[in-house]
KEMAR-995388 format. One record per residue (C-alpha): residue in three letters; x, y, z; residue number from 1. Coordinates in steps of 0.2 Angstrom, whole numbers, plus 5000, padded with zeros to 4 digits. Layout:
+------+------+------+------+-----+
! rest !   px !   py !   pz !  nr !
+------+------+------+------+-----+
!  Ala !    X !    Y !    Z ! NUM !
...
+------+------+------+------+-----+
REM end
This chain:
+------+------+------+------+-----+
! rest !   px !   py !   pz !  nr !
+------+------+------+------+-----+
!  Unk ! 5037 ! 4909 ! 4777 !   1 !
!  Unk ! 5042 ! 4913 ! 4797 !   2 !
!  Unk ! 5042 ! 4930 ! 4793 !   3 !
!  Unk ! 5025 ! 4928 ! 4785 !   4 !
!  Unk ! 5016 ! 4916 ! 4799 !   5 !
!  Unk ! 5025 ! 4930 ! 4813 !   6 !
!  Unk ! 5017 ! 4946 ! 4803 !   7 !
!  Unk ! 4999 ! 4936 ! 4804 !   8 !
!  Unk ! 5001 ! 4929 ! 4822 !   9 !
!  Unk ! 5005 ! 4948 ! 4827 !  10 !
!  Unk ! 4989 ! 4955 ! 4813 !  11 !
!  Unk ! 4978 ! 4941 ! 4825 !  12 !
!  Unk ! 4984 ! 4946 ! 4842 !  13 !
!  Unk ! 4979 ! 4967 ! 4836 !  14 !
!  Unk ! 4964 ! 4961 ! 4829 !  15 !
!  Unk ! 4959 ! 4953 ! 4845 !  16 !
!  Unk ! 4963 ! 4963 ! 4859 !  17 !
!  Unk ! 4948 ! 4977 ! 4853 !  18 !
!  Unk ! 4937 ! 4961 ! 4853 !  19 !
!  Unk ! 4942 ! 4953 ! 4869 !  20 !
!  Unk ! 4940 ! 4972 ! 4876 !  21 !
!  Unk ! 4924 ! 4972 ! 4870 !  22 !
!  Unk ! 4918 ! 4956 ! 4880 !  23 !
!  Unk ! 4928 ! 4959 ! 4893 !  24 !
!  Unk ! 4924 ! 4951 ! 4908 !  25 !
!  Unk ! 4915 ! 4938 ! 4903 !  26 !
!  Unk ! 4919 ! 4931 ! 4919 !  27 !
!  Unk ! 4923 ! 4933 ! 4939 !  28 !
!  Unk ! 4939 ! 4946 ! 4940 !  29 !
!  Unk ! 4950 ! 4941 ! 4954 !  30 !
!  Unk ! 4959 ! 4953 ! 4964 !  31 !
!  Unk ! 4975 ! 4947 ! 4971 !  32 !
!  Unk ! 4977 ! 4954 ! 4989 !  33 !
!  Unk ! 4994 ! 4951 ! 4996 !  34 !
!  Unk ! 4989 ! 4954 ! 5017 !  35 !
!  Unk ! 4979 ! 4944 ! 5027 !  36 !
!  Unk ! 4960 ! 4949 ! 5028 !  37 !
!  Unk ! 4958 ! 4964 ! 5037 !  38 !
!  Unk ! 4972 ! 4972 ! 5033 !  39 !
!  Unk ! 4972 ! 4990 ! 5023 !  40 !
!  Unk ! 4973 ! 4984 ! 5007 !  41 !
!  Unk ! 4960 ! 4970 ! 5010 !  42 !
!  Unk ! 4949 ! 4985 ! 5017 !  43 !
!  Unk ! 4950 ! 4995 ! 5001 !  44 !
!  Unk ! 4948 ! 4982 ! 4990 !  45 !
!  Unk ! 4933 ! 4976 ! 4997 !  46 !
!  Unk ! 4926 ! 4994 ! 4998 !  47 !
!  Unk ! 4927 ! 4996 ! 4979 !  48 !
!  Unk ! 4923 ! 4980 ! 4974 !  49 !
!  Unk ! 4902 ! 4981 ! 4972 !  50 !
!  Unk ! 4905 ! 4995 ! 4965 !  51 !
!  Unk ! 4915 ! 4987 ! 4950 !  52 !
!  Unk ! 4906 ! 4972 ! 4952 !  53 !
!  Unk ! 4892 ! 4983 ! 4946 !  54 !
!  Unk ! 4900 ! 4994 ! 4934 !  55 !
!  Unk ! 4909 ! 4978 ! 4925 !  56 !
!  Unk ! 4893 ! 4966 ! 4926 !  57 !
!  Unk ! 4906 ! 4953 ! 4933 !  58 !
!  Unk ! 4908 ! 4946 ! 4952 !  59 !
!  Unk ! 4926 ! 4952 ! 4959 !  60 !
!  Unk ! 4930 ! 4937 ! 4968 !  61 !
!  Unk ! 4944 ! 4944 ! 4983 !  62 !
!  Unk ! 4960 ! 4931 ! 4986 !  63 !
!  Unk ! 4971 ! 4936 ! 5002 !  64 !
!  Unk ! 4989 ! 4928 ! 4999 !  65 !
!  Unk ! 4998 ! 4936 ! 5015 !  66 !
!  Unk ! 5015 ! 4933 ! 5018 !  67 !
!  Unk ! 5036 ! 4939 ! 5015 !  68 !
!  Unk ! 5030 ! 4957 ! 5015 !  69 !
!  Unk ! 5018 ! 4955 ! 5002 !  70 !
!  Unk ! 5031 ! 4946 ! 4990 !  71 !
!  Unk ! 5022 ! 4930 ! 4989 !  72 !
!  Unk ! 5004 ! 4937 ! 4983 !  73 !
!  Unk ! 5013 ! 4949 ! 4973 !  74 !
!  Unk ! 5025 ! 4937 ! 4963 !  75 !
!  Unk ! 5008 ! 4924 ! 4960 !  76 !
!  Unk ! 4999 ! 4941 ! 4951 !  77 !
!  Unk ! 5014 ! 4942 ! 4940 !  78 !
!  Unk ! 5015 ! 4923 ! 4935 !  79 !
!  Unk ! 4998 ! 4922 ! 4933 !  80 !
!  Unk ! 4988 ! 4925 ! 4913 !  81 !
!  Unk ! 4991 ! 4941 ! 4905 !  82 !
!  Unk ! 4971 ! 4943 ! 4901 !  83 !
!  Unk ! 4963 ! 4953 ! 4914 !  84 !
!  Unk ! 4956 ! 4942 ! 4925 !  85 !
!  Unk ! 4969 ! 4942 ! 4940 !  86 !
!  Unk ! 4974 ! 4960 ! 4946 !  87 !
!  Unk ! 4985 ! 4964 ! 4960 !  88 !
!  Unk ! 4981 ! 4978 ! 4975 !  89 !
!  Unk ! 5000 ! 4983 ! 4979 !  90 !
!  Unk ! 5003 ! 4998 ! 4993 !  91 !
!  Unk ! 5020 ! 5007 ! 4994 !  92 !
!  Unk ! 5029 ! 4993 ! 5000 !  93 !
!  Unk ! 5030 ! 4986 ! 4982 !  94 !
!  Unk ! 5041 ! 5000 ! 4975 !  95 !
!  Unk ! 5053 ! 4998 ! 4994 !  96 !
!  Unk ! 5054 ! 4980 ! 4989 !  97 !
!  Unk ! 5060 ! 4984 ! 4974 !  98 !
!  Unk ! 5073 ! 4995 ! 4979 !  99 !
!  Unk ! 5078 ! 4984 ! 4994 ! 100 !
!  Unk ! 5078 ! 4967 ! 4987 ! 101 !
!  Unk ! 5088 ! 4962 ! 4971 ! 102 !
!  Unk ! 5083 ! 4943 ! 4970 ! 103 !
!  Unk ! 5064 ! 4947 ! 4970 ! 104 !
!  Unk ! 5055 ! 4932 ! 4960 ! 105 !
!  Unk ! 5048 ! 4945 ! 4948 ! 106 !
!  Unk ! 5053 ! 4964 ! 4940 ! 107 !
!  Unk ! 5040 ! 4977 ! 4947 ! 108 !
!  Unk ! 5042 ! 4987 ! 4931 ! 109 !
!  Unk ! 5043 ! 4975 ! 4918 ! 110 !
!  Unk ! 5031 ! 4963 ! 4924 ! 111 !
!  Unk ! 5016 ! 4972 ! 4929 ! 112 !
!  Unk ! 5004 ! 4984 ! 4919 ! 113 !
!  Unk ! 4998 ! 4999 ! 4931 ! 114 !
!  Unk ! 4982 ! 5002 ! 4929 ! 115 !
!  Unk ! 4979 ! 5017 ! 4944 ! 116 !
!  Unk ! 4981 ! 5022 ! 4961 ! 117 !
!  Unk ! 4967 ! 5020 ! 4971 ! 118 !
!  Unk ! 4969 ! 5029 ! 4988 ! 119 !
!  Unk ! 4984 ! 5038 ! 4999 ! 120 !
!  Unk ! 4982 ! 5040 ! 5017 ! 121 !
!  Unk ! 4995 ! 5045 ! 5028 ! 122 !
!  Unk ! 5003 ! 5035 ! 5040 ! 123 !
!  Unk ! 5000 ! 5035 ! 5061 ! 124 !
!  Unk ! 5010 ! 5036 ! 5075 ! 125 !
!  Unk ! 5003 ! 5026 ! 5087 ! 126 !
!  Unk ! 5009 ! 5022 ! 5104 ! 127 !
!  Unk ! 4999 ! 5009 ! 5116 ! 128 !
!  Unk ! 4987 ! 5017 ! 5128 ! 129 !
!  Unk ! 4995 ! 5012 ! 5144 ! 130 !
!  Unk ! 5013 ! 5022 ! 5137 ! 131 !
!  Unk ! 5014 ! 5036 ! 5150 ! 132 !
!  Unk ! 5016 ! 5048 ! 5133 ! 133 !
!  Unk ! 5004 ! 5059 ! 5125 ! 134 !
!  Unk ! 5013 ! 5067 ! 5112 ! 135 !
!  Unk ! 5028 ! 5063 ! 5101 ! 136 !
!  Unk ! 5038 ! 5074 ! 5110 ! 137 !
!  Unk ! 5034 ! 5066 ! 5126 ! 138 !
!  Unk ! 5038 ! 5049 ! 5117 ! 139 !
!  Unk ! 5054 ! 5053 ! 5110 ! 140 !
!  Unk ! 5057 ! 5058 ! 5129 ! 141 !
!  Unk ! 5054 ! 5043 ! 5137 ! 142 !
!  Unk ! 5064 ! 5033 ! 5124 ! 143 !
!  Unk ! 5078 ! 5045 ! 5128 ! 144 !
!  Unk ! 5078 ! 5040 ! 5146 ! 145 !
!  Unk ! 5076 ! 5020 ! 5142 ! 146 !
!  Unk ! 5087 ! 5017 ! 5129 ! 147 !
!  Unk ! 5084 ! 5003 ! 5119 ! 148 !
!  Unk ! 5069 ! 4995 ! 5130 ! 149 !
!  Unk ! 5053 ! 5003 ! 5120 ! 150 !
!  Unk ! 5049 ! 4990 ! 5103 ! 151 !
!  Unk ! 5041 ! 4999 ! 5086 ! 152 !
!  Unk ! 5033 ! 4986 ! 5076 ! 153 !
!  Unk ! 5030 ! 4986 ! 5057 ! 154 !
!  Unk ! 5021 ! 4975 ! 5045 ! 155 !
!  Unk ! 5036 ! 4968 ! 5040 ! 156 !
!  Unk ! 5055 ! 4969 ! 5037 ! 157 !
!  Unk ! 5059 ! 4983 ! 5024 ! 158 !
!  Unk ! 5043 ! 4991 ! 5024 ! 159 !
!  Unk ! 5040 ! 5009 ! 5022 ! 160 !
!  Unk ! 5035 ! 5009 ! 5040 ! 161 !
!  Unk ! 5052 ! 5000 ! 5044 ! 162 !
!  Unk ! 5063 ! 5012 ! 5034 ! 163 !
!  Unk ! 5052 ! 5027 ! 5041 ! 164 !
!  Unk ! 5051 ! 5021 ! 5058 ! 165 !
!  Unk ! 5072 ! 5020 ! 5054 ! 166 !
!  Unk ! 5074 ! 5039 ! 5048 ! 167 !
!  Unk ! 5063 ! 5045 ! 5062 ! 168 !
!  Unk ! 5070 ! 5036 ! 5079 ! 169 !
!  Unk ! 5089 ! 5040 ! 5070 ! 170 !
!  Unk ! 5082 ! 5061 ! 5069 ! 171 !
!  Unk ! 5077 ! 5057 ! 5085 ! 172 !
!  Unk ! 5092 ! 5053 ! 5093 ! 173 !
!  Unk ! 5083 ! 5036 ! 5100 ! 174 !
!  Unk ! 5086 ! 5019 ! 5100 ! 175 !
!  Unk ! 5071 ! 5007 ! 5099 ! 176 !
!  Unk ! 5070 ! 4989 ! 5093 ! 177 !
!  Unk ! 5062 ! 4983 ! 5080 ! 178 !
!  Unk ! 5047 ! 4971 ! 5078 ! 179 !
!  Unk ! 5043 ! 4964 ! 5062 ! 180 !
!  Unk ! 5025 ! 4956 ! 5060 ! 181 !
!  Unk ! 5015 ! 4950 ! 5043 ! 182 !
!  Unk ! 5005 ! 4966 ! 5039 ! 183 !
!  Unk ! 4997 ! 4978 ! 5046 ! 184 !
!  Unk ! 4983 ! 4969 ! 5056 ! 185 !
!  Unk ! 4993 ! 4959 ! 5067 ! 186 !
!  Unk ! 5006 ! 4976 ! 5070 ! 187 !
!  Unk ! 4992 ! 4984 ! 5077 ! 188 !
!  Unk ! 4983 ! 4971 ! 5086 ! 189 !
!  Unk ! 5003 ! 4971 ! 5095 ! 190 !
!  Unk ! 5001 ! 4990 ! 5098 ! 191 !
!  Unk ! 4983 ! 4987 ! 5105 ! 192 !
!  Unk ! 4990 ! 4972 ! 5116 ! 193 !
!  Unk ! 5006 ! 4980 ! 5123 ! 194 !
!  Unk ! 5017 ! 4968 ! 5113 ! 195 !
!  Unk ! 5025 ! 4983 ! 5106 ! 196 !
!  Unk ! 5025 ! 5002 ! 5110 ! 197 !
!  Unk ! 5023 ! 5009 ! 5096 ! 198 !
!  Unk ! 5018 ! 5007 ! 5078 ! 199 !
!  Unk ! 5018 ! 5018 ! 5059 ! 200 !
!  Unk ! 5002 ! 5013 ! 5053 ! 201 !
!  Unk ! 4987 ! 5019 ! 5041 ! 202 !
!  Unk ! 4974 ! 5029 ! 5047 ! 203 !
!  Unk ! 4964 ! 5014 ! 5038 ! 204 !
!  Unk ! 4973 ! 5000 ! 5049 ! 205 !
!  Unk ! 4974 ! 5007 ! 5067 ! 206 !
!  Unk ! 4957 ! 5019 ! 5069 ! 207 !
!  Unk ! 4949 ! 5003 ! 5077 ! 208 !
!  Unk ! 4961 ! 5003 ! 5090 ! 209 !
!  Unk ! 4962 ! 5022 ! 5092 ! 210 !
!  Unk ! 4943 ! 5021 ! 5094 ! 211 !
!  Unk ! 4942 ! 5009 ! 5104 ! 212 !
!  Unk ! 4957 ! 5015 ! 5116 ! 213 !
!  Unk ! 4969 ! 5004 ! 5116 ! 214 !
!  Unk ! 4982 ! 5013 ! 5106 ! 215 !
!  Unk ! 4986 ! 5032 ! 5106 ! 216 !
!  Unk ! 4987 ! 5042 ! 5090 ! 217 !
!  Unk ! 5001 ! 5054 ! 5094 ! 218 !
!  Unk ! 5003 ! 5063 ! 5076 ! 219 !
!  Unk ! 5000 ! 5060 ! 5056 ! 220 !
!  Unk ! 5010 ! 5059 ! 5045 ! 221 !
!  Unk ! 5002 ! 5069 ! 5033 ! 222 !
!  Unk ! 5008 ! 5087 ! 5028 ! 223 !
!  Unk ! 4990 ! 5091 ! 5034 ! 224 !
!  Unk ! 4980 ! 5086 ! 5047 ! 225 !
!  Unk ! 4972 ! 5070 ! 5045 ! 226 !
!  Unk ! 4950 ! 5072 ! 5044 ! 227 !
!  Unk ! 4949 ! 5059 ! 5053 ! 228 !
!  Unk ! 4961 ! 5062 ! 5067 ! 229 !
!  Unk ! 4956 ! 5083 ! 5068 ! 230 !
!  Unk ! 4964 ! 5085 ! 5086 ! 231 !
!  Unk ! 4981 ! 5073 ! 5081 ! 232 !
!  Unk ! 4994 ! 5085 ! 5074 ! 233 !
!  Unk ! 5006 ! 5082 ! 5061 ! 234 !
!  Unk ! 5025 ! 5076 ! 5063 ! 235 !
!  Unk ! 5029 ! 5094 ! 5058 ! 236 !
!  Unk ! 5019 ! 5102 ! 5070 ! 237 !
!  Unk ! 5024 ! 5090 ! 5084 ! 238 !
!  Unk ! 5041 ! 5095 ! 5081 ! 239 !
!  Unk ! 5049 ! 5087 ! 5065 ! 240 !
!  Unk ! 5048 ! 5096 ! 5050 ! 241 !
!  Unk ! 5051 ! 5091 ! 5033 ! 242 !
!  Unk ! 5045 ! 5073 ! 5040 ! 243 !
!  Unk ! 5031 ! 5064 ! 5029 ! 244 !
!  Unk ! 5024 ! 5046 ! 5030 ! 245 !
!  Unk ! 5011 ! 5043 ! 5017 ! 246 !
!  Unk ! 5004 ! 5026 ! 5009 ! 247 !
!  Unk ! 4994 ! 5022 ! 4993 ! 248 !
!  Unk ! 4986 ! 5009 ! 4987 ! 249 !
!  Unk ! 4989 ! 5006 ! 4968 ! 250 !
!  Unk ! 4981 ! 4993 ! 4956 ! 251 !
!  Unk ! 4990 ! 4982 ! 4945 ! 252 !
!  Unk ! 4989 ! 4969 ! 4931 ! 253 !
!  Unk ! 5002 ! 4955 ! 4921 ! 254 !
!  Unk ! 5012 ! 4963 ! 4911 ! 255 !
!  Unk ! 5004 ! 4960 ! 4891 ! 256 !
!  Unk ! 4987 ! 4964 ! 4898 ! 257 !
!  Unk ! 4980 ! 4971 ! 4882 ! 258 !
!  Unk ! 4979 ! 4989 ! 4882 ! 259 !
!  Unk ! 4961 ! 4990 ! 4879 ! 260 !
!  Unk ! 4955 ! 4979 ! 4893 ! 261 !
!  Unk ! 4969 ! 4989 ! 4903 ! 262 !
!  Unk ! 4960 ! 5005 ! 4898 ! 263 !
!  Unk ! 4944 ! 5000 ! 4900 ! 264 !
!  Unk ! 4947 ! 4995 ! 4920 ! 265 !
!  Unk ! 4956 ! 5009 ! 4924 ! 266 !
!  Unk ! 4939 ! 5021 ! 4918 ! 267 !
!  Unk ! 4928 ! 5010 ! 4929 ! 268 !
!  Unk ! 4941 ! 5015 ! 4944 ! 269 !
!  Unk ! 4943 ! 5030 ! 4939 ! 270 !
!  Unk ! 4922 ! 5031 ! 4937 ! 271 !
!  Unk ! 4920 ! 5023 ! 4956 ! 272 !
!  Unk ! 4932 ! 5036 ! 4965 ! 273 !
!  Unk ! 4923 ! 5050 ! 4958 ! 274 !
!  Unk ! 4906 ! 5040 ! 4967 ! 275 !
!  Unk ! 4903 ! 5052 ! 4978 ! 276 !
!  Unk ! 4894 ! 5038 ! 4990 ! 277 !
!  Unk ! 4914 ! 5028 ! 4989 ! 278 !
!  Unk ! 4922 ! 5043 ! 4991 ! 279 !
!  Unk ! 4912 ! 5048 ! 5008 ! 280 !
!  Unk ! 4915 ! 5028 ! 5014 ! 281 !
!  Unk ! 4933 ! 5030 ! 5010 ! 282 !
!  Unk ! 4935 ! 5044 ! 5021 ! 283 !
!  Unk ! 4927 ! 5036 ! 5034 ! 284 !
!  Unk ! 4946 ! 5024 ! 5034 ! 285 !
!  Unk ! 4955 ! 5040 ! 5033 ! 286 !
!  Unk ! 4958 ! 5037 ! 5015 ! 287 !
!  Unk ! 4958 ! 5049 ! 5000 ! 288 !
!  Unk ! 4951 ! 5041 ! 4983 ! 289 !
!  Unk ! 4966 ! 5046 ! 4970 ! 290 !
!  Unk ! 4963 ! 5039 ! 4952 ! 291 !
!  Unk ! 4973 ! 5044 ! 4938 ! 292 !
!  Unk ! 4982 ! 5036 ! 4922 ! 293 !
!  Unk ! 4992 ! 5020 ! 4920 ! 294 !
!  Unk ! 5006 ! 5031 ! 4913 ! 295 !
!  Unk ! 5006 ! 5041 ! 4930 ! 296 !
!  Unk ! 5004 ! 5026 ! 4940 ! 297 !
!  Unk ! 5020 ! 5018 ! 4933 ! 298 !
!  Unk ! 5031 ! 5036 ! 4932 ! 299 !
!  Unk ! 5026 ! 5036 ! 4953 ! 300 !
!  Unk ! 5033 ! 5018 ! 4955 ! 301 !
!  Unk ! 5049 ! 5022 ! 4946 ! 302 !
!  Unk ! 5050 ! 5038 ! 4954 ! 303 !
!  Unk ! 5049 ! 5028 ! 4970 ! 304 !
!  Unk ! 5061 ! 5016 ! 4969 ! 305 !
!  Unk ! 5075 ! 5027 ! 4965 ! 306 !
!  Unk ! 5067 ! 5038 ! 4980 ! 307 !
!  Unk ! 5069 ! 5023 ! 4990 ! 308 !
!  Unk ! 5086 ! 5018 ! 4987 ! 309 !
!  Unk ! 5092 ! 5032 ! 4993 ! 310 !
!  Unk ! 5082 ! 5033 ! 5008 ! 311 !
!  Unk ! 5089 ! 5015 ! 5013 ! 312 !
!  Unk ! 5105 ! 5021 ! 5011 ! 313 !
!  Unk ! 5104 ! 5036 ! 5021 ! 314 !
!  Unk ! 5097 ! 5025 ! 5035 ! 315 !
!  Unk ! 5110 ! 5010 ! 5033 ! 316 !
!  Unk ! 5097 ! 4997 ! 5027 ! 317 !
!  Unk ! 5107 ! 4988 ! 5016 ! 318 !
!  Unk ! 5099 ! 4979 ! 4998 ! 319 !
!  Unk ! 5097 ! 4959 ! 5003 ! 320 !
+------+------+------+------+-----+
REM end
């Protein structure tokens, strides 16, 4: 009789999901982003959103839970119902996690569905505008002469920043200290102020202040030159090679989401970045629209967090 009442209970739950795809949403979609508002990810999010507000018939309905470098919004996604109507924006800072911290409250592989990457952008070095530097060369220079004086922020402890920001003052024979803040906002709003010297940011988080000259973009960490910054070169042109800093943005649901509600929000992503109207309002943050399959998305954050690991290890950042 168990085996009976399991064999139906599992028939129900197939039968179901095509139907619960089929009337899916049939109510607002909450999107669980884990940085204040204002941040990248916040950005992003709120730039796709009437587009699959449209696309989906359903108000997306935008919840910022900041905090513990992006842990705590991150860790409520995964608690929360397996149906579809709580996703999760994560940025490369969820696969460091991973490889960084072992007594996370949740298992980034086997308690999320990927769905897709949304964007990448590469990552900014930015000094304050009143550092007498106007180049990484002429940076790492100064930091030479005043060893241990000049502060880097980060959006937070064991972030990608932090553990590039690592690797690149250990290449480059300087010591700085280390600010952690809560995101990328109040990081470069420190930059802006003076607070700290320099920062590792997206092209998304710190074009306001580069526009508005109070921080210095001094090169990209693309492996091309950013569009949006045409006249800042790249780390390699400005004298380290090899080095690369890029960020994406990926979406995620619980893990269990059935596979057809899964499937069916990942073609309306994959529908809006093709929008040639997104794509051009995307650019405009310095970020590239990306798109792809859930099995992609989830091969790039294993990929990741053994890449990560070792990267830690090389720069001495120890597993908490």
């Amino acid at each position: 009789m168990k085996r009976m009442a399991t064999a139906l209970a599992l028939l129900a739950l197939a039968s179901a999901a095509p139907a619960a795809a089929n009337t899916y949403p049939s109510r607002p979609v909450r999107v669980i982003v884990p940085t204040q508002a204002g941040a990248s990810m916040d950005i992003i999010v709120r730039l796709l959103q009437p587009y699959l507000e449209k696309s989906l018939g359903q108000p997306i309905v935008v919840d910022n839970r900041s905090g513990a470098s992006t842990i705590i919004g991150t860790d409520a996604a995964a608690k929360a119902e397996a149906d579809g109507y709580t996703l999760l924006i994560v940025p490369t800072t969820f696969t460091v996690n991973a490889a960084l911290n072992a007594k996370l409250p949740y298992d980034p592989v086997r308690d999320f569905q990927p769905i897709a990457v949304l964007v990448k952008n590469p990552l900014v070095f930015s000094a304050n505008a009143q550092v007498p530097a106007k180049s990484l060369k002429e940076f790492v220079e100064l930091a030479r002469k005043e060893p241990g004086k000049l502060n880097y922020g980060s959006s937070g402890a064991s972030t990608q920043a932090h553990l590039l920001l690592e690797m690149w003052t250990a290449r480059a024979g300087i010591k700085m200290q280390h600010i952690p803040y809560r995101g990328g906002a109040p990081a470069a709003r420190a930059v802006a102020t003076g607070e700290v010297q320099l920062v590792l940011l997206s092209t998304i988080g710190i074009l306001p202040q580069i526009q508005s000259g109070t921080a210095r973009a001094l090169a990209s960490g693309g492996l091309k030159r950013d569009p949006k910054l045409p006249d800042v070169p790249t780390a390699a042109e400005a004298g380290f090679p090899g080095f690369e800093a890029v960020q994406w943005f990926g979406l995620l649901a619980p893990a269990r989401t059935p596979r057809p509600v899964v499937e069916k929000i990942n073609a309306e992503v994959n529908k809006a970045l093709r929008d040639p109207d997104l794509v051009a309002k995307l650019a405009t943050q310095g970020a590239a629209a990306a798109g792809g399959t859930p099995e992609e998305f989830r091969a790039l954050i294993v990929s990741e967090i053994n890449n990560w690991k070792e990267t830690a290890q090389r720069a001495g950042i120890t597993a908490k």
